[in-house]
C-alpha positions, 0 to 999 in steps of 0.5 A: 500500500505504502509503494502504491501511495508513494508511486501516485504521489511521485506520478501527481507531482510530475505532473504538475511540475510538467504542468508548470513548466508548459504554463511558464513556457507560455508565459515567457513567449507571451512577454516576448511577443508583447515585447516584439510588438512594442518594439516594432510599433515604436519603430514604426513610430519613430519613423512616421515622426522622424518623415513627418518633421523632416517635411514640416522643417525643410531646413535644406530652403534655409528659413522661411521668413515673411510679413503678417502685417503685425511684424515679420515672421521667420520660420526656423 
């Protein structure tokens, strides 16, 4: 009986430690592939900012400079 009972217990805590081991294998890929897409979108990001400043501060023109009629503007 003693054998019987040891055989079970030995087989109940294998498989929960399999059980862990797939659950944090899942967890780990998950945070990966979160961190995979937070790095790709900032890059994304990083790149429609960095072309929508360079076409709003064209500085290859040298600066805009022009009157409004309440003094002169110029643009840097």
């Amino acid at each position: 009986m003693e054998n019987l009972r040891a055989i079970i217990v030995t087989v109940v805590g294998l498989g929960i430690a399999a059980l862990m081991v797939v659950v944090m294998a899942t967890v780990g890929l998950a945070v990966i592939g979160v961190a995979a897409v937070a790095g790709v979108v900032g890059l994304i990001a990083a790149k429609i900012s960095q072309r929508n400043r360079v076409k709003n501060h064209d500085r290859r023109h040298g600066p805009r400079v022009w009157n409004d009629g309440h003094g002169t503007i110029i643009d840097m």
